[in-house]
VOSE-976669 format. One record per atom (N, C-alpha, C): residue in three letters; y, x, z. Coordinates in pm, whole numbers, padded with zeros to 5 digits, always signed. Atoms other than C-alpha are relative to their C-alpha. Example, Ala and Ser with C-alpha at 12.3 -4.5 7.8 and 13.67 -1.06 7.14 Angstrom:
2
ALA-00119+00089+00000ALA-00450+01230+00780ALA+00120+00090+00000SER-00119-00082-00006SER-00106+01367+00714SER+00109-00077+00073
END
This chain:
297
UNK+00083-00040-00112UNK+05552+07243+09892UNK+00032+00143+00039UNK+00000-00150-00002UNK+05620+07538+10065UNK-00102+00092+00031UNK+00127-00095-00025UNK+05417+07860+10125UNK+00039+00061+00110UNK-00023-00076-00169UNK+05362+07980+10476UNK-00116+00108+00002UNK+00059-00073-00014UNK+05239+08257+10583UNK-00060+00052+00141UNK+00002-00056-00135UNK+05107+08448+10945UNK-00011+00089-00008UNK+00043-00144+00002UNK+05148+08762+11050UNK+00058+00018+00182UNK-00040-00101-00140UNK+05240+08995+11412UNK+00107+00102-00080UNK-00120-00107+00047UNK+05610+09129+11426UNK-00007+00119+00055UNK-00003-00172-00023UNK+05643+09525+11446UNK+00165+00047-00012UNK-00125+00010-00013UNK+05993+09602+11546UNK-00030+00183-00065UNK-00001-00147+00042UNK+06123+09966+11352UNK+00150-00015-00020UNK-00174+00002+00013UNK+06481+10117+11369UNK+00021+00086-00099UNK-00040-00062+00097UNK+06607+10280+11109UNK+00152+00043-00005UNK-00162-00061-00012UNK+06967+10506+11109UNK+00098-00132-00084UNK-00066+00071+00056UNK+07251+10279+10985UNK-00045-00129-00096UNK+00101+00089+00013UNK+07013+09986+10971UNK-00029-00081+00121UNK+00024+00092-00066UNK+06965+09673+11143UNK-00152-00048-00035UNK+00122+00030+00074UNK+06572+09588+11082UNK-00071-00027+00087UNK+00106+00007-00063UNK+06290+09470+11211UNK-00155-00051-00098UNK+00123+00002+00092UNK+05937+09504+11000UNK-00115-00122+00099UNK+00097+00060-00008UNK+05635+09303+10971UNK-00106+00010-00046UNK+00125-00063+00063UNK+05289+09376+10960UNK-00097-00119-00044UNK+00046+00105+00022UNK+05097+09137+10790UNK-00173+00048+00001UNK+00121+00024-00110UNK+04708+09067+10891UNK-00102+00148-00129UNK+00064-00096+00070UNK+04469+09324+10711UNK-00132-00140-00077UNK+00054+00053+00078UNK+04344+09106+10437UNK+00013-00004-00160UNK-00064+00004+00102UNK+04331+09102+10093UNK+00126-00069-00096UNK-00143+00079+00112UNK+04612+08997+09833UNK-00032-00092-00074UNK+00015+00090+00090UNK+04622+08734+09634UNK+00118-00036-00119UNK-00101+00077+00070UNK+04817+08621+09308UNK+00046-00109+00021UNK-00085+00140-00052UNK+05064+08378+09375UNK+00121+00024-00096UNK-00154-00024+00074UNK+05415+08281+09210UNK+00059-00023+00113UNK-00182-00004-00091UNK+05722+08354+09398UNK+00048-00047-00077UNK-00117+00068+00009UNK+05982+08152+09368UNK+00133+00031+00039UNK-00105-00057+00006UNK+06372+08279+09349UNK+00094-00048-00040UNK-00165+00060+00048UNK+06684+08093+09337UNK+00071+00084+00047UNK-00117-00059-00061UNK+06990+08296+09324UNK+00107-00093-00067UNK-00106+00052+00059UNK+07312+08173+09266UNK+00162+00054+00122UNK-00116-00009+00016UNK+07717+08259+09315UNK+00055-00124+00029UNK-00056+00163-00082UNK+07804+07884+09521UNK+00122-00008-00020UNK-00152+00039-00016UNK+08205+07998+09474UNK+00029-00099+00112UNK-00042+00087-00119UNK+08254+07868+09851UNK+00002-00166-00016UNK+00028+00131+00056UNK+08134+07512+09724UNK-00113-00079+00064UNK+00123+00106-00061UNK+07920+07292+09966UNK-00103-00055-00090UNK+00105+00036+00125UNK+07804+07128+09648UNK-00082+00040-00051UNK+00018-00120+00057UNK+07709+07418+09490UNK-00129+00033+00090UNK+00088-00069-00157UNK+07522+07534+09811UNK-00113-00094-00004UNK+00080+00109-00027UNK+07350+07182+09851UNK-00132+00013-00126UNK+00045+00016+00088UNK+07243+07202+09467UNK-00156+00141+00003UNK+00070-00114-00025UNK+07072+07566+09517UNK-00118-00017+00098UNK+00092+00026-00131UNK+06897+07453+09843UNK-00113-00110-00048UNK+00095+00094+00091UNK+06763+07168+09651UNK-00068+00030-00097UNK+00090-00041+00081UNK+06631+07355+09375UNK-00124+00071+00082UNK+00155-00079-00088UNK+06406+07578+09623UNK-00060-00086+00060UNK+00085+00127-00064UNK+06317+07281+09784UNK-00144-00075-00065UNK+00084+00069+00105UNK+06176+07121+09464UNK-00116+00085-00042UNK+00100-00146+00062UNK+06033+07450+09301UNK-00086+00057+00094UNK+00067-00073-00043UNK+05875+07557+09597UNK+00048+00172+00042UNK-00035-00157+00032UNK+06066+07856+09582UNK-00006+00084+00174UNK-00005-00078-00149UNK+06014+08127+09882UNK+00153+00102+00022UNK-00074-00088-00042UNK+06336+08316+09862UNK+00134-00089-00089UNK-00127+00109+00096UNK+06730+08170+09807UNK+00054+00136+00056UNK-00111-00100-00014UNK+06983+08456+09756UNK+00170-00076-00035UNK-00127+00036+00042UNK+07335+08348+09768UNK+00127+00089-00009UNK-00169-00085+00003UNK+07675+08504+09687UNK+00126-00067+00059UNK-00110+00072-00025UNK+08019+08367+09807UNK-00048-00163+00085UNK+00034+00111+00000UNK+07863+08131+10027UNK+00092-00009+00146UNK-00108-00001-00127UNK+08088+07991+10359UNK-00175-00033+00089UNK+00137-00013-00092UNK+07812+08038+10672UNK+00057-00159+00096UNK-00026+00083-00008UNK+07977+07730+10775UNK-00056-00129-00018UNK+00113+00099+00084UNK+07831+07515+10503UNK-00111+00075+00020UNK+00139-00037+00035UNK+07507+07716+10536UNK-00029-00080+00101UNK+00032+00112-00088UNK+07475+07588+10862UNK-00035-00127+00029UNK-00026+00127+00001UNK+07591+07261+10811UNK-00140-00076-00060UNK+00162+00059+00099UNK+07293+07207+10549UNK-00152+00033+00035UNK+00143-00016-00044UNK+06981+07385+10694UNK-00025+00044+00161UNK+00036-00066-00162UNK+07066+07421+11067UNK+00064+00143+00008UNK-00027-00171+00015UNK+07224+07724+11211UNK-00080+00121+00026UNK+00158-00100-00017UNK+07025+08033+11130UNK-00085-00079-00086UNK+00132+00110+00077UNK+06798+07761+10930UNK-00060-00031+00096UNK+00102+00036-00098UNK+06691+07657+11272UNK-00041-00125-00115UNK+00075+00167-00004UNK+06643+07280+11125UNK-00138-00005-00136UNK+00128-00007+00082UNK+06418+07417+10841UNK-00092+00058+00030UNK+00064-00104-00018UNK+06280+07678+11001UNK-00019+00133-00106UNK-00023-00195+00096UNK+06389+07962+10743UNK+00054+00121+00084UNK-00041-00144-00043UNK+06483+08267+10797UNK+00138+00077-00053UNK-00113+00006+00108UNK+06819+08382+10697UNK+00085+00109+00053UNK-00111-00106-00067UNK+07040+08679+10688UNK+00103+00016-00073UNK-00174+00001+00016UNK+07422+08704+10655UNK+00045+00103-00031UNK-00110-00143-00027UNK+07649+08989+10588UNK+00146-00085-00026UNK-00164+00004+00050UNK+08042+08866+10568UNK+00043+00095-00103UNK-00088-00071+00026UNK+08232+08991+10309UNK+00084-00124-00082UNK-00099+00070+00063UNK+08513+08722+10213UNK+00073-00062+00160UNK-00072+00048-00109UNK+08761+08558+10452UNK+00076-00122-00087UNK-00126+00133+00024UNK+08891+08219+10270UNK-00065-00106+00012UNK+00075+00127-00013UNK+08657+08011+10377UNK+00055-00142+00093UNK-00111+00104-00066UNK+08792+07664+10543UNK+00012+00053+00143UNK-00047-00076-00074UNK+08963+07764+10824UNK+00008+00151+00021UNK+00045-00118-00002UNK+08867+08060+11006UNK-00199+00049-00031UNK+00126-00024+00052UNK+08504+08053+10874UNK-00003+00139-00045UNK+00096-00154+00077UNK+08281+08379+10753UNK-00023-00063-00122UNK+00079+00023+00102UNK+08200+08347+10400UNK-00059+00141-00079UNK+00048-00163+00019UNK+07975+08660+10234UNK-00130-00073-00080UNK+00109+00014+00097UNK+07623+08673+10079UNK-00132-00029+00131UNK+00117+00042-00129UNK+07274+08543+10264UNK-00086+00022-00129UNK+00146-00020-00009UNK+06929+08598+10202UNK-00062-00113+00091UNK+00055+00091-00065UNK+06655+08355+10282UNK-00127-00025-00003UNK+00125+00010+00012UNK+06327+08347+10344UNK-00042-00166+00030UNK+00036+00110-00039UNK+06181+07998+10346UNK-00140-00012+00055UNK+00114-00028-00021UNK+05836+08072+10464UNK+00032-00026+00175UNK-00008+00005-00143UNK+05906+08049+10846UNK+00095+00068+00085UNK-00070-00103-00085UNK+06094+08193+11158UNK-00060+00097+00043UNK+00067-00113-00030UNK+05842+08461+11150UNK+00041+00132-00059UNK-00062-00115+00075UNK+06046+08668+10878UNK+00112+00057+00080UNK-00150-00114-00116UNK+06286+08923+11004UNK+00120+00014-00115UNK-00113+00006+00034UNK+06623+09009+10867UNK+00065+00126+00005UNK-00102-00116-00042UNK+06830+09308+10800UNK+00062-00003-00074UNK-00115+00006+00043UNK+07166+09419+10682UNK-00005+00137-00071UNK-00026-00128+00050UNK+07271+09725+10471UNK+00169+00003-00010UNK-00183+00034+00017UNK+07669+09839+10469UNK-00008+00119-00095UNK-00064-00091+00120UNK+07810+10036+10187UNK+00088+00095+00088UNK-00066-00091-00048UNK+07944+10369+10301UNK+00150-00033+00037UNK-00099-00035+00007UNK+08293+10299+10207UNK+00033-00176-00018UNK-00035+00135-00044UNK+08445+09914+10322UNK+00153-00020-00051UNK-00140+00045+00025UNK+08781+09878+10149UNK-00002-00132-00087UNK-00008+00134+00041UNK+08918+09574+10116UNK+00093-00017-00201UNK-00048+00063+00159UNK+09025+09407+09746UNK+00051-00138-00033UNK-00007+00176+00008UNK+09165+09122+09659UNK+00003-00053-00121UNK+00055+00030+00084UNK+08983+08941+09415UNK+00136-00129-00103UNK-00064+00099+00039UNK+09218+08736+09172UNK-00072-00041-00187UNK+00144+00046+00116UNK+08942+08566+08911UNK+00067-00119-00108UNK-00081+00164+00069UNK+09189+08273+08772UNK+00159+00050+00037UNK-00181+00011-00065UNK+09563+08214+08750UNK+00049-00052+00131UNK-00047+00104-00072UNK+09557+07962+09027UNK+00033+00143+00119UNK+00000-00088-00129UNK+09690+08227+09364UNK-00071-00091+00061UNK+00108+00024-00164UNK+09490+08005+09598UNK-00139+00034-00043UNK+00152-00056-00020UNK+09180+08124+09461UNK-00013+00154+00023UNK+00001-00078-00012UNK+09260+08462+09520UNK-00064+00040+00174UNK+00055-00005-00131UNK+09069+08622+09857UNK-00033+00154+00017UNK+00033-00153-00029UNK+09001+08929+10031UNK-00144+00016-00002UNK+00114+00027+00010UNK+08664+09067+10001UNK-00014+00168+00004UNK+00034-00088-00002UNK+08531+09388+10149UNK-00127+00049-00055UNK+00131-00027+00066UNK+08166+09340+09963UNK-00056+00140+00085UNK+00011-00093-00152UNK+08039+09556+10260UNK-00157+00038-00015UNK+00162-00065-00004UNK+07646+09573+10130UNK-00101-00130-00040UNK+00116+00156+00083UNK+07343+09325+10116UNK-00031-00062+00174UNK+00092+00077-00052UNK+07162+09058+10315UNK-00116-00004-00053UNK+00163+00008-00028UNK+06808+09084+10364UNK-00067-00075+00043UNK+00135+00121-00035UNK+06482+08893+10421UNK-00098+00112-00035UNK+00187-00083+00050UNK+06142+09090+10481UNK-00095-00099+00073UNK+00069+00112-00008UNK+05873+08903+10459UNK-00157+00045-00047UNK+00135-00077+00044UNK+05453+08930+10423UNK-00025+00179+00047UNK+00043-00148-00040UNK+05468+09302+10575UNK+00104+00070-00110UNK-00020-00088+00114UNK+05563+09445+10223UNK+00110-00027-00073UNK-00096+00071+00099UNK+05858+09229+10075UNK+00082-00012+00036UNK-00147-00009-00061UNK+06209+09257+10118UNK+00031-00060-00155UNK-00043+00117+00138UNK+06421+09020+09902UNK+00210+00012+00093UNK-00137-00073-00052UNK+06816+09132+09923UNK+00103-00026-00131UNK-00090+00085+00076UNK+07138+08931+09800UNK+00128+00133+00035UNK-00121-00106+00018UNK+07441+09191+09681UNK+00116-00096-00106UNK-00097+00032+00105UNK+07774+09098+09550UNK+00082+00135-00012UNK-00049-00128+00044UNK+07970+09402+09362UNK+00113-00072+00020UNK-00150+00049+00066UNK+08353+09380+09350UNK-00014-00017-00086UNK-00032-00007+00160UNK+08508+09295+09045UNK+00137+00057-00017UNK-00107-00070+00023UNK+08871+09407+09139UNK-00022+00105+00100UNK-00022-00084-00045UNK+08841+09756+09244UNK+00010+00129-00086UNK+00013-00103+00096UNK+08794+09957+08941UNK-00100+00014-00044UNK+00109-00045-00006UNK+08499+10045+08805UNK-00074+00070+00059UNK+00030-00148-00083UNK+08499+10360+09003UNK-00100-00075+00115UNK+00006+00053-00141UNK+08444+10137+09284UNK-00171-00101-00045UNK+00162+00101+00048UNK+08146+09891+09104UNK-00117+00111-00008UNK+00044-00094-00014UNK+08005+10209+09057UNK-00034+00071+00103UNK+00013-00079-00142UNK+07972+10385+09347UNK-00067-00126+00110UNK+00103+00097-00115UNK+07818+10047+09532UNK-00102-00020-00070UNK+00133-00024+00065UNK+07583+10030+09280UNK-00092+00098+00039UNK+00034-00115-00059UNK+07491+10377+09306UNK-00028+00011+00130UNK+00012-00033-00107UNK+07497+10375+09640UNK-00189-00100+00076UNK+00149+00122-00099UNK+07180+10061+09688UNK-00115+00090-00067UNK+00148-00028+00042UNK+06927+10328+09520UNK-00031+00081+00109UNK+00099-00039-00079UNK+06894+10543+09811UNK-00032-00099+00155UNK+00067+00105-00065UNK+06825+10248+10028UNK-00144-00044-00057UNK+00108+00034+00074UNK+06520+10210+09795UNK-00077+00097+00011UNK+00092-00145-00004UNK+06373+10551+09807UNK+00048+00133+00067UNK-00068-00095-00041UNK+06515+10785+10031UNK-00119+00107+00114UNK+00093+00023-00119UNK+06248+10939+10234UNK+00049+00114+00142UNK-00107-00046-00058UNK+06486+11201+10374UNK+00029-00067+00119UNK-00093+00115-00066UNK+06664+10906+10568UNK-00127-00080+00045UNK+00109+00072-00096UNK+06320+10761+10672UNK+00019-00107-00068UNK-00007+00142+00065UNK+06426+10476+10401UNK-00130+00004-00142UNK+00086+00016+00106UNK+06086+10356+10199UNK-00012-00126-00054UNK+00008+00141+00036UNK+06166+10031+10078UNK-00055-00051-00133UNK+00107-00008+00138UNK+06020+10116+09728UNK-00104+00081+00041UNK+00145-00097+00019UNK+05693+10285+09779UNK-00125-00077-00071UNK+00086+00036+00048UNK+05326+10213+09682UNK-00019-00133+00074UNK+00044+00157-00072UNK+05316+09870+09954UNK+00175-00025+00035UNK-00140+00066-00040UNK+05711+09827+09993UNK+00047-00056-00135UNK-00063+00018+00153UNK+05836+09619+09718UNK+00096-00098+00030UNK-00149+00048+00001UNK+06201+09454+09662UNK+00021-00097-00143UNK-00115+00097+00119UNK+06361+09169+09483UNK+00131+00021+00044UNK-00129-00043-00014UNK+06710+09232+09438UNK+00087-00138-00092UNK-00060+00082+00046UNK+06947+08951+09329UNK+00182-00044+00033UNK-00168-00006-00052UNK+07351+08891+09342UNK+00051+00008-00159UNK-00098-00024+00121UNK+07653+08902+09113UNK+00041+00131+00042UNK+00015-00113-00037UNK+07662+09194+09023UNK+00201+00093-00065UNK-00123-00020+00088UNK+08013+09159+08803UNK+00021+00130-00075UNK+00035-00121+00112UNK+07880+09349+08516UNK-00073-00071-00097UNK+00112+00033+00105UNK+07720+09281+08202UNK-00150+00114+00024UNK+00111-00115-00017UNK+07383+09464+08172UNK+00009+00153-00039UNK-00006-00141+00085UNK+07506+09731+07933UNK+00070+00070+00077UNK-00088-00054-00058UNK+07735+09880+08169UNK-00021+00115+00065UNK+00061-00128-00056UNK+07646+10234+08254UNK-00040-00026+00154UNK-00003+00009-00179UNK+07671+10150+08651UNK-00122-00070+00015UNK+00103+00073-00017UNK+07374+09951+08580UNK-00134+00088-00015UNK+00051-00068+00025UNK+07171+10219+08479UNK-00082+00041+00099UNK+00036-00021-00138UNK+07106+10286+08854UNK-00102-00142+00082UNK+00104+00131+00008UNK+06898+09920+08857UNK-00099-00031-00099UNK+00105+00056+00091UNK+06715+09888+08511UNK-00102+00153+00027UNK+00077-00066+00027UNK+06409+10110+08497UNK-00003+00007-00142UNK-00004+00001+00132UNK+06367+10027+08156UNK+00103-00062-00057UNK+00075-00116+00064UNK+06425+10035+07835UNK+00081+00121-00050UNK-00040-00076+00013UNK+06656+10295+07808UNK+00003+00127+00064UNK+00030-00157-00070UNK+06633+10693+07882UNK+00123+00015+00097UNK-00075-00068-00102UNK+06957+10678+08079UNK-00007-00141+00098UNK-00001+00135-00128UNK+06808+10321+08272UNK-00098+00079+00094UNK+00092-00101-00148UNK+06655+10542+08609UNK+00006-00081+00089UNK+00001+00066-00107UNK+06675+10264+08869UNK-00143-00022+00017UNK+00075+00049-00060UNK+06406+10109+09018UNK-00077-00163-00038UNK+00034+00159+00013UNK+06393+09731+08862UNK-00029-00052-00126UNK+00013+00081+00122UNK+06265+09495+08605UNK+00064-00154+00039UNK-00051+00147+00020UNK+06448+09181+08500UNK-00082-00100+00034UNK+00063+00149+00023UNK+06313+08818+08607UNK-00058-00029-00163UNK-00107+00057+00154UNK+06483+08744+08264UNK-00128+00046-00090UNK+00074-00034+00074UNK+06186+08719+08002UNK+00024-00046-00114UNK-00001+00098+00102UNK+06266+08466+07755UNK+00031+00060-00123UNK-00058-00045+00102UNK+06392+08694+07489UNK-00066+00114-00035UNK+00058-00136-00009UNK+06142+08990+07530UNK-00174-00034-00017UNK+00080-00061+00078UNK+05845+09053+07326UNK-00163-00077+00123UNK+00102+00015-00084UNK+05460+08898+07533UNK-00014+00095+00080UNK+00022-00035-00041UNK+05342+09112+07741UNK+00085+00165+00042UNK-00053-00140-00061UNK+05621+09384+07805UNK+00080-00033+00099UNK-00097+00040-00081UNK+05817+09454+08057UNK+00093-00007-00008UNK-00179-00006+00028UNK+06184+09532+07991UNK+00017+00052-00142UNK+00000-00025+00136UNK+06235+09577+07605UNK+00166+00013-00046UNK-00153+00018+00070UNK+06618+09485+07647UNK+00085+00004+00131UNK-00091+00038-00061UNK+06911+09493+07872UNK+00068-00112-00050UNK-00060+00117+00077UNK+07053+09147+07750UNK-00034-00130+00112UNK-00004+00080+00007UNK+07008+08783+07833UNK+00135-00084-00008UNK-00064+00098-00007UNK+07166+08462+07857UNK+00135-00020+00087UNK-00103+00002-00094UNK+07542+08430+08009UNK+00013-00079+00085UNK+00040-00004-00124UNK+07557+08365+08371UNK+00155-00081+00056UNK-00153+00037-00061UNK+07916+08249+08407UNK+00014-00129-00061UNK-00034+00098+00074UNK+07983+07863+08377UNK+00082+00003-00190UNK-00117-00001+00124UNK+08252+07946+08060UNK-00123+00054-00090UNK+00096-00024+00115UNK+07913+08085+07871UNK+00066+00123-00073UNK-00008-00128+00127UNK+08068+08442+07757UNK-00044+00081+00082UNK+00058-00089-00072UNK+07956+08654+08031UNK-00158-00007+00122UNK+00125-00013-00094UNK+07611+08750+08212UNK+00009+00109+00132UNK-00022-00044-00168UNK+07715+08854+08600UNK-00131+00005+00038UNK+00093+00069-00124UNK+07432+08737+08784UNK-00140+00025-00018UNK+00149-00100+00001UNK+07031+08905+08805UNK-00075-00068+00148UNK+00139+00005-00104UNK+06715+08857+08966UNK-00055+00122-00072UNK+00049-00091+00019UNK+06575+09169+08972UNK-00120+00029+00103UNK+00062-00054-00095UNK+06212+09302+09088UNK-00061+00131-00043UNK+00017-00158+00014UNK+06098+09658+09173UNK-00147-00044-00120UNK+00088-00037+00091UNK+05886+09808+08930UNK-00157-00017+00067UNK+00115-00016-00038UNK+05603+09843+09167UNK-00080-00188+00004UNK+00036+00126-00001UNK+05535+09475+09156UNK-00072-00054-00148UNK+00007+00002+00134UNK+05519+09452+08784UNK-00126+00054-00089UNK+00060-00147+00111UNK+05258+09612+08510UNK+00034-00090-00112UNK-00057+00052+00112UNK+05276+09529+08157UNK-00060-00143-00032UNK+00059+00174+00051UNK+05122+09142+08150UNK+00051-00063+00150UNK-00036+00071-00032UNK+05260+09036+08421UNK+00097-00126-00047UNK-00060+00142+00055UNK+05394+08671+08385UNK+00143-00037+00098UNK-00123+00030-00079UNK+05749+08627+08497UNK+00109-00096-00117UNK-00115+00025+00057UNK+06059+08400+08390UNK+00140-00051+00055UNK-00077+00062-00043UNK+06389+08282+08430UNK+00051-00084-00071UNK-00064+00088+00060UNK+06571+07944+08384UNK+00171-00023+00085UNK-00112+00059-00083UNK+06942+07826+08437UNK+00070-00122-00016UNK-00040+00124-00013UNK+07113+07563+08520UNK+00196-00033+00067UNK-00161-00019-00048UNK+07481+07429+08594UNK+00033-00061+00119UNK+00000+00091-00149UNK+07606+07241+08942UNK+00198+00061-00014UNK-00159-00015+00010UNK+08001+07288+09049UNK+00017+00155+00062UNK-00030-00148-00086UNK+07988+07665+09145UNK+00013+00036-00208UNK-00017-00027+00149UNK+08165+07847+08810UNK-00103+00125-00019UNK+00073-00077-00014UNK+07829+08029+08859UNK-00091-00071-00063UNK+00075+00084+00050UNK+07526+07915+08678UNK-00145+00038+00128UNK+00095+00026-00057UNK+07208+07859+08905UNK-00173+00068-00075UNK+00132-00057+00074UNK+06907+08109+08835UNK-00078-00024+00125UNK+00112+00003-00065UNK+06588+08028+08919UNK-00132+00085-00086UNK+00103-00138+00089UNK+06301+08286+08859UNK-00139-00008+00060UNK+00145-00011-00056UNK+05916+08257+08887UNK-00098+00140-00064UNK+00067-00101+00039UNK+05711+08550+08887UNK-00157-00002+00038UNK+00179-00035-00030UNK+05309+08631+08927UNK-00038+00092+00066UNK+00004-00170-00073UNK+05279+08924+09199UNK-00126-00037+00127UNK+00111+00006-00103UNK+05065+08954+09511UNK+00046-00026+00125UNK-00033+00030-00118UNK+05095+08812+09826UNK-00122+00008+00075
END
């Protein structure tokens, strides 16, 4: 079943920002679970179909995808999600999709065509070419250019990122780094973390957790984790805390590496909140996270 919502759109521009806000009705909040499929499709209709079907089932209000062809997005929920009536935002960054197709990362609000949509670009757009396997035809260009967005309820922005993986670290680094002052900048007129702006963040991020560059996403529990986010990911961490570990479960079909995060801001969170994540396999060499949390809508 899905969850709908109403509100009156409030258009706002923002410097090197595509956006448009939403004010939602002046009423109180309520606990609710969000629902959060992300997943890494590897340009795979299947893959795509399988993801769409889990939010379907679960109820879920938000689908983040990575490597997905806008092609097949289309194909499956209408273009734009006209035929579901979602909400859905794009950024390109891949070019091997069948033919001349766009393939890149989307965001998706399933709640209605009342959600808005914006884009973020990474300062610095150089291209890479990803070679993940022996086979050369899976090799592809991929400028990973920023995120796709979904704001939604007035207060909720929900934003799909894929990191390179061939550029260096230097380079995973520095786009990392670069999505925290999109979160708190107030300089730049950017408040997307404050006391009523709050963010889910989700994508491959082609990193394990421990990876210093990450440091700039975990809030907790380490003195050099300064980002902004707590893990979905509970299953391994202590009742009632919030982040106790950088760790879980590996994220990559082959089962040795953990790429892939649902992450939400801190401000959403206190220490009993009830959140988890489960995964699952389908034909994307990505594994399928789905994440329910307890927050306020």
């Amino acid at each position: 079943m899905q969850v709908r919502f109403a509100f009156v759109a409030l258009g706002l521009t923002v410097p090197a920002l595509v956006v448009a806000a939403v004010q939602a009705p002046a009423s109180a909040l309520t606990t609710q679970q969000l629902g959060i499929v992300d997943q890494n499709v590897h340009r795979d209709p299947s893959a795509l179909a399988s993801a769409v079907d889990k939010a379907e089932t679960e109820g879920a209000q938000v689908i983040l995808l990575q490597e997905v062809c806008k092609s097949h997005l289309d194909s499956l929920i209408g273009t734009n999600g006209a035929t579901k009536g979602w909400t859905v935002a794009f950024k390109q960054d891949q070019t091997n999709c069948p033919g001349t197709e766009n393939g890149g990362v989307a965001a998706i609000w399933t709640g209605g065509t009342t959600g808005s949509k914006t884009t973020m670009t990474f300062s610095a757009d150089t291209q890479y070419v990803y070679e993940t396997d022996p086979d050369p035809t899976d090799a592809y260009t991929s400028t990973a250019t920023g995120m796709a967005c979904v704001l939604f309820q007035s207060e909720y922005r929900a934003c799909s990122v894929h990191i390179v993986i061939n550029g260096g670290y230097e380079k995973q680094r520095a786009q990392v780094a670069e999505i925290e002052p999109w979160m708190q900048n107030p300089a730049q007129n950017r408040y997307w973390i404050s006391t009523d702006k709050r963010i889910i963040l989700g994508g491959d991020f082609n990193m394990t957790p421990d990876r210093p560059a990450m440091d700039k996403i975990y809030k907790n529990p380490t003195s050099s984790s300064v980002g902004y986010f707590h893990e979905a990911y509970r299953t391994q961490q202590p009742a009632g805390s919030v982040n106790v570990c950088r760790c879980g479960s590996a994220t990559a079909n082959d089962a040795t590496v953990k790429f892939d995060y649902v992450f939400i801001s801190s401000n959403v969170f206190s220490n009993t909140a009830q959140s988890s994540l489960s995964l699952s396999t389908n034909a994307s060499d990505h594994k399928l996270l789905y994440a329910a949390s307890s927050i306020n809508f």
